[in-house]
C-alpha positions as CSV (number, residue, x, y, z in Angstrom):
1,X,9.5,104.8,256.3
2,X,13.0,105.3,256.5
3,X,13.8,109.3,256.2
4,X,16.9,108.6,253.7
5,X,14.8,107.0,251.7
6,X,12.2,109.5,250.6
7,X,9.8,109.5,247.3
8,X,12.0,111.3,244.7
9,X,8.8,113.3,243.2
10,X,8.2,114.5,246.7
11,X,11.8,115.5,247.0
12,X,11.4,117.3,243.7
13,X,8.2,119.2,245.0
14,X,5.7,117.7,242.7
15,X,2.5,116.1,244.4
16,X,1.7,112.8,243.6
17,X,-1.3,111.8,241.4
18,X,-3.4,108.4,241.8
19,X,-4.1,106.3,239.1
20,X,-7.2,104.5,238.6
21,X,-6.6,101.8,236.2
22,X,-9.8,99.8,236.6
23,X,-11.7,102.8,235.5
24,X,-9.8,102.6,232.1
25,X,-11.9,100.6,229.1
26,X,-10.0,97.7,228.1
27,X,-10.2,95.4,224.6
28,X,-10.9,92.8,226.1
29,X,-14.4,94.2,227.8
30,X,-15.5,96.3,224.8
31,X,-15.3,92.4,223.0
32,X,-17.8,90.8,226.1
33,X,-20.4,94.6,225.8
34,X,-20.3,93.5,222.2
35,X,-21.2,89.9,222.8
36,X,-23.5,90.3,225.6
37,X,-26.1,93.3,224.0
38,X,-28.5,91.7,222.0
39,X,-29.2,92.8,218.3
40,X,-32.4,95.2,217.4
41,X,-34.9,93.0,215.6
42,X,-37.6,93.5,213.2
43,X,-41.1,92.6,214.5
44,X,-42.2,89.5,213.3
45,X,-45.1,89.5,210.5
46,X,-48.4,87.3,211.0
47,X,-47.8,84.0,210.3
48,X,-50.0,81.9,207.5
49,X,-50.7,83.6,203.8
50,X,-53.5,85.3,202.6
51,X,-56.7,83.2,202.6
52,X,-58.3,83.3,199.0
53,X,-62.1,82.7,198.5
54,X,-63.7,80.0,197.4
55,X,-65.0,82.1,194.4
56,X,-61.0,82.5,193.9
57,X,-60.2,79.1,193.9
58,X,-63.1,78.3,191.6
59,X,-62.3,81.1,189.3
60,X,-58.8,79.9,188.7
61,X,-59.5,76.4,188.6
62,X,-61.8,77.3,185.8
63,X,-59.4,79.1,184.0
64,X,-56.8,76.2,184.2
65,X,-59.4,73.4,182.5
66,X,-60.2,76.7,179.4
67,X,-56.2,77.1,179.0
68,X,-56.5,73.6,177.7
69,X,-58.8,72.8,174.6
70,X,-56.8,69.8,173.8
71,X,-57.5,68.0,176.8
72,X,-61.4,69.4,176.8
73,X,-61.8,67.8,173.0
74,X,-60.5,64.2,174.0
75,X,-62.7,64.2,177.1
76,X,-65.9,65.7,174.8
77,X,-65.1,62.8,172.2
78,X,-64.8,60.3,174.9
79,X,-67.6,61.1,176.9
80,X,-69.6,61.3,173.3
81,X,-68.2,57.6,172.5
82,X,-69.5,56.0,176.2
83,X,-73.1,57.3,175.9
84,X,-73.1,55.7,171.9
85,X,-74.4,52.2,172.7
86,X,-77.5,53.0,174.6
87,X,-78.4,56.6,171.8
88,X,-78.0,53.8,169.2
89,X,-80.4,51.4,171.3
90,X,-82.9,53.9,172.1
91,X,-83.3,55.5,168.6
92,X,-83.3,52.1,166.7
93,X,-86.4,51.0,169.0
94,X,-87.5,54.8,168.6
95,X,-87.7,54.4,164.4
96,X,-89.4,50.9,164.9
97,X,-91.8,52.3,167.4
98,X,-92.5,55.8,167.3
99,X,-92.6,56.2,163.1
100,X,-96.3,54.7,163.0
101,X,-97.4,56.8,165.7
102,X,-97.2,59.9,164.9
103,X,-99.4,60.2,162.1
104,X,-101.8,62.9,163.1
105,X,-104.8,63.2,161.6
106,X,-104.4,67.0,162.0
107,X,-101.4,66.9,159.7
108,X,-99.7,69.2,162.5
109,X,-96.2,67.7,163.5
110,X,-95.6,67.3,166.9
111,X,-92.9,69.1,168.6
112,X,-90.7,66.3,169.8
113,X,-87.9,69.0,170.7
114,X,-89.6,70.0,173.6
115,X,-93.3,68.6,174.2
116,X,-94.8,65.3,173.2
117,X,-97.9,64.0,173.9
118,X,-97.7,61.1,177.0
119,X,-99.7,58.4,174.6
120,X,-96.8,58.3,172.4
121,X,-94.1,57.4,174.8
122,X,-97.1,54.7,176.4
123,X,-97.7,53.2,172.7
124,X,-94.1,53.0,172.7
125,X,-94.1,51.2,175.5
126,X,-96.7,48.7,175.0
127,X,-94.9,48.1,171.1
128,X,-91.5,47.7,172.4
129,X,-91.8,45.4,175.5
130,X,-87.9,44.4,174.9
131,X,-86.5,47.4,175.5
132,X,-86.2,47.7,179.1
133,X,-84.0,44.5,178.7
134,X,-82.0,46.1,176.3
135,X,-81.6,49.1,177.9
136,X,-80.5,47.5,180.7
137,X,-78.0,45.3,178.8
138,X,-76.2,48.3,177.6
139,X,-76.7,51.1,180.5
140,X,-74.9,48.8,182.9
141,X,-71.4,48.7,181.2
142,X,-72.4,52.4,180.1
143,X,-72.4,53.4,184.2
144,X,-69.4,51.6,184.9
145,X,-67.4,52.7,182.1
146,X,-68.3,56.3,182.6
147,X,-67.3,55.9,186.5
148,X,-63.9,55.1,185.5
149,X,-63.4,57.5,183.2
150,X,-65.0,60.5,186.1
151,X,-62.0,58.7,188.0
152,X,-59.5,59.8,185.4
153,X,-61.0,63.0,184.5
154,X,-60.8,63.6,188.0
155,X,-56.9,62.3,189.1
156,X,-55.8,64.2,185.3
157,X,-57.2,67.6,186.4
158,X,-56.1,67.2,190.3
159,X,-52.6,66.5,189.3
160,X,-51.9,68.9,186.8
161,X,-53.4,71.5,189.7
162,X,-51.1,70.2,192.1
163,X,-47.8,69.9,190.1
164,X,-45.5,72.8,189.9
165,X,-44.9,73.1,186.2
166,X,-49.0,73.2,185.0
167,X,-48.2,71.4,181.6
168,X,-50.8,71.7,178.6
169,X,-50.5,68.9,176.9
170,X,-53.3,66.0,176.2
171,X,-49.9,63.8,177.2
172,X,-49.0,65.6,180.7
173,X,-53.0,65.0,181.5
174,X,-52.9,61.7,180.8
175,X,-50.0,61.0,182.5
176,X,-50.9,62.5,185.2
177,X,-54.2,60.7,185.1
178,X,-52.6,57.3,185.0
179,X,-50.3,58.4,188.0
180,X,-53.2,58.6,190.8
181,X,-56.0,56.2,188.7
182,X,-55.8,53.6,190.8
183,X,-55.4,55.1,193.9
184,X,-58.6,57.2,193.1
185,X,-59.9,53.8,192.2
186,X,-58.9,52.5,195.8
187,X,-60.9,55.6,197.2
188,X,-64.0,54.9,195.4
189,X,-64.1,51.3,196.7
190,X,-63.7,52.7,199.7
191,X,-66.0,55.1,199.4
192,X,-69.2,52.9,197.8
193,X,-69.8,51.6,201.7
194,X,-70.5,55.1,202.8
195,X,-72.7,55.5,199.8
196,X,-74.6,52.4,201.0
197,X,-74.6,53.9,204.5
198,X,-76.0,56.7,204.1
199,X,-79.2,55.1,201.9
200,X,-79.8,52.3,204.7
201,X,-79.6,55.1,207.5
202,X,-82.6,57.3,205.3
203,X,-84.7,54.7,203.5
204,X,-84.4,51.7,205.4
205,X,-84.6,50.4,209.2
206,X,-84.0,54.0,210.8
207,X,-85.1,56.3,208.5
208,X,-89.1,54.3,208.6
209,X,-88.5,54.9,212.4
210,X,-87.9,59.0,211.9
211,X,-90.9,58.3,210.0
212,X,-93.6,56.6,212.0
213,X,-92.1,59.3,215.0
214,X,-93.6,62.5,212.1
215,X,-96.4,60.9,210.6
216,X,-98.9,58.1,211.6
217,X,-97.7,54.7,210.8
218,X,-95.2,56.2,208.6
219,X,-97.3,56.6,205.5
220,X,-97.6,60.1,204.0
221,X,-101.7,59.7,203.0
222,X,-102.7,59.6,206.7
223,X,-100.6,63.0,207.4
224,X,-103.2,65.6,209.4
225,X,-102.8,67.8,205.5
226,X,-101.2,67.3,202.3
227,X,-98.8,70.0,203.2
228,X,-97.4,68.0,206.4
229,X,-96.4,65.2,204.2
230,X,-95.0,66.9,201.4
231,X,-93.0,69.1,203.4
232,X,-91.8,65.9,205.7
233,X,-91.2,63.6,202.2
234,X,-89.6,66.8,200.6
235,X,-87.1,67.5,203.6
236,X,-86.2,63.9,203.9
237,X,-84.6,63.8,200.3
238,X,-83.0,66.7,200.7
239,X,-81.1,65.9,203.7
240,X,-80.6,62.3,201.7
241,X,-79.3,64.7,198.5
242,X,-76.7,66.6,201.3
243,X,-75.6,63.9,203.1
244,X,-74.8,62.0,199.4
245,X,-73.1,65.7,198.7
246,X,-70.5,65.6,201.7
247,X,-69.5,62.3,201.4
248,X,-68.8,62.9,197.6
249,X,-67.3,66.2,198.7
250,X,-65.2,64.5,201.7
251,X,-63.8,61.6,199.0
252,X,-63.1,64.6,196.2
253,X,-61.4,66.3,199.7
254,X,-59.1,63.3,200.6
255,X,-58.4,63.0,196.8
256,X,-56.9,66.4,196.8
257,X,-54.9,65.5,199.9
258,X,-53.8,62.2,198.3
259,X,-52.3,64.3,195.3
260,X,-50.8,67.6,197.4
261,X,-48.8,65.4,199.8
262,X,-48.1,62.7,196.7
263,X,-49.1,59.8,199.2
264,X,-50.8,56.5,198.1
265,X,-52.9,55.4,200.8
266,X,-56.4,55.3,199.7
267,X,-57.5,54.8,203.5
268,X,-55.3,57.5,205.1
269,X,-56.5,60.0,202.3
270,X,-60.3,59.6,203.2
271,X,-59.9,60.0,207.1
272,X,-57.9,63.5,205.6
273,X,-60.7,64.6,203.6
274,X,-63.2,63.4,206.5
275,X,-60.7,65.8,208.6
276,X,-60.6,68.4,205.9
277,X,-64.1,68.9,205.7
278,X,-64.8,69.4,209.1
279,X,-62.1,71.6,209.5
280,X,-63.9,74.3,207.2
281,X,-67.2,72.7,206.0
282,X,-68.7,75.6,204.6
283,X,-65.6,76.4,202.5
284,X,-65.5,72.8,201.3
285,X,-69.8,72.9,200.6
286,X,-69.9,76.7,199.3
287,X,-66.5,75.9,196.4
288,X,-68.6,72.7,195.2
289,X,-72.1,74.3,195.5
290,X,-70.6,77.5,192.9
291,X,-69.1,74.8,190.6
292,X,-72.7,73.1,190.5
293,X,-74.4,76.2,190.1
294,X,-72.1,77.6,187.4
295,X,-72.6,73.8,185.8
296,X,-76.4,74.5,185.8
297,X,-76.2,77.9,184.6
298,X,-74.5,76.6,181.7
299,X,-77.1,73.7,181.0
300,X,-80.0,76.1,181.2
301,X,-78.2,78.8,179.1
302,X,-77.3,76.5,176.6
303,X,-80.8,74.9,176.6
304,X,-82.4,78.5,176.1
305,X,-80.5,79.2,173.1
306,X,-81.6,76.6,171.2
307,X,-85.1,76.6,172.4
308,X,-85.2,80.4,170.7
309,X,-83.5,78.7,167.6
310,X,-80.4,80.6,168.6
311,X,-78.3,77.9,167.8
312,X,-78.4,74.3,166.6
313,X,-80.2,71.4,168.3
314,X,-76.8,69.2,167.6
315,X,-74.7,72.0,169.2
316,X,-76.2,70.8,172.6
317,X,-74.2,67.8,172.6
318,X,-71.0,69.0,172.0
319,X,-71.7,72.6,174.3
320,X,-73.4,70.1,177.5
321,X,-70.4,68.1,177.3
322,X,-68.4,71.1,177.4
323,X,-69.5,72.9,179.9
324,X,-69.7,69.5,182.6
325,X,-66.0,69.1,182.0
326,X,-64.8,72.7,182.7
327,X,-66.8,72.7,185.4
328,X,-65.7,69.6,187.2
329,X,-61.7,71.1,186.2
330,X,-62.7,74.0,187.9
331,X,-64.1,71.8,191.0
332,X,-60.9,69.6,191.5
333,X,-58.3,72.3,190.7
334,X,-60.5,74.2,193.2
335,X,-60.4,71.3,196.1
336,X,-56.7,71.2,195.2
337,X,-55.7,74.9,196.1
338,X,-58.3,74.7,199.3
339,X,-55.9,71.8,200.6
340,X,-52.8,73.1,199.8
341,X,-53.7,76.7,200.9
342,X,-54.7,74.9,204.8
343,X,-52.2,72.6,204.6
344,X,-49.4,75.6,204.3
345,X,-51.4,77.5,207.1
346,X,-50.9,74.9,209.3
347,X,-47.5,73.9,208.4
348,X,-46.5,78.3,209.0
349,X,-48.5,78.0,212.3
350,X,-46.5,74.4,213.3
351,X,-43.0,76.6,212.3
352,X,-44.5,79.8,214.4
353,X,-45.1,77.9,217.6
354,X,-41.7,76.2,217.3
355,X,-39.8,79.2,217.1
356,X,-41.5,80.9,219.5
């Protein structure tokens, strides 16, 4: 450097200090820290909701069909209207037949309430040889009519279970009962095959196989003991009775679907209660099995009572009535949340894998 020109702090006699400007935090690098640190987060709960028992589901199904009597009267009267024809049939033949027989030389009335002696009803038979043909006449329509009816007794209490608002009115039920009839009705066609199905595979060509493979030549009087073929007769039409059970339970299943995801597809919705059903079987078995076993608690409460005299003969056919219909609105409210509580389990765990 040239000598003349010299640093003027130097000349001065103050040292020079460095700078470091890099060292310095800037606005524009506090901005990228910002950016760059990720936030804290919470931890993330379990997915799916609480799982409520089948006891729950019940429960609040049955308190759904009680919180409306409206609806519960209609389907008393109606069910009371479609068994008239064959109770008029049957006690018209009854006066004509039955009134000359029991004179009892004892002058002690029989107790036709509860026991009656087995000549009368064969006397009755042997008088009335028509009414078998009469019966049949009328139970036919009878059986149809009331398998409709199931159908909209059924679709009324699944879609006032699956709609949002829960209306009371006789008028919401049978709106709602009109909505899903005939797909319900589609289902039961569809579902009359597997009925059949089932009856071929245990009383026909393979069921006398399963047979002939427990006892010899099939027939239950040359079994090694009468306890053999009562237990092997006994176990076969109780396997018949639970097979009958899950396909009823796998239609009522894909019902519920049909009604939660407010599809039509009669098809579709069986394979989804087929899928439903083995997807939690004893869920599906053990809600329908406490519905029937609350419905037969009823019957033989009710049945007690007026055995002891507790209340009137006549009561039974209003309380039986009763208690069948608030049973099966506790059963298909039931089904309903069991489908909707598995279908928004898997819809959380579809929405916790995707996130992930």
């Amino acid at each position: 450097m040239n000598p003349d020109q010299q640093d003027p702090n130097r000349l001065a006699g103050v040292e020079g200090t460095t700078m470091v400007v890099d060292a310095l935090p800037t606005d524009s690098e506090q901005m990228t820290t910002n950016a760059v640190t990720p936030p804290a987060t919470a931890p993330r709960p379990a997915p799916g909701p609480h799982r409520r028992s089948v006891v729950a589901h019940l429960l609040s199904g049955l308190g759904m069909a009680l919180a409306r009597p409206r609806v519960l009267l209609a389907l008393i009267c109606c069910s009371l209207l479609l068994a008239l024809p064959t109770a008029v049939t049957v006690y018209r033949d009854a006066l004509d037949g039955v009134a000359l027989l029991v004179e009892n030389p004892n002058d002690q009335p029989f107790d036709f309430l509860w026991v009656a002696p087995d000549w009368i009803f064969g006397e009755w038979q042997r008088s009335s040889p028509g009414l078998s043909r009469a019966l049949g006449s009328s139970i036919t329509p009878s059986i149809i009519a009331s398998s409709l009816f199931g159908l909209l007794v059924c679709a009324g209490y699944m879609g006032i279970a699956a709609s949002r608002r829960r209306e009371h009115s006789l008028l919401s039920f049978l709106r709602e009962g009109g909505t899903w009839f005939f797909p319900f009705l589609r289902t039961w066609l569809f579902a009359l095959p597997m009925f059949f199905a089932v009856t071929w595979l245990f009383w026909s060509t393979p069921g006398e196989w399963l047979m002939k493979q427990l006892l010899p030549e099939g027939k239950p009087e040359l079994a090694a003991s009468e306890s053999i073929a009562r237990w092997v007769n006994t176990s076969r039409e109780v396997f018949y009775l639970l097979f009958l059970l899950i396909v009823e339970v796998s239609i009522d299943l894909g019902r519920a679907a049909m009604v939660v995801g407010r599809r039509s597809s009669a098809l579709l919705a069986i394979l989804r209660g087929i899928g439903q059903f083995m997807f939690e079987p004893l869920r599906a078995l053990g809600l329908v099995g406490f519905g029937f076993a609350l419905e037969l608690a009823w019957i033989a409460g009710c049945i007690e009572l007026a055995r002891r005299g507790l209340v009137p003969m006549w009561s039974l056919a209003l309380l039986l009535p009763f208690g069948r219909f608030c049973c099966r609105g506790a059963r298909y409210a039931g089904l309903v949340g069991l489908v909707r509580e598995t279908r928004t389990s898997s819809l959380d765990l579809v929405t916790e894998v995707s996130e992930e």
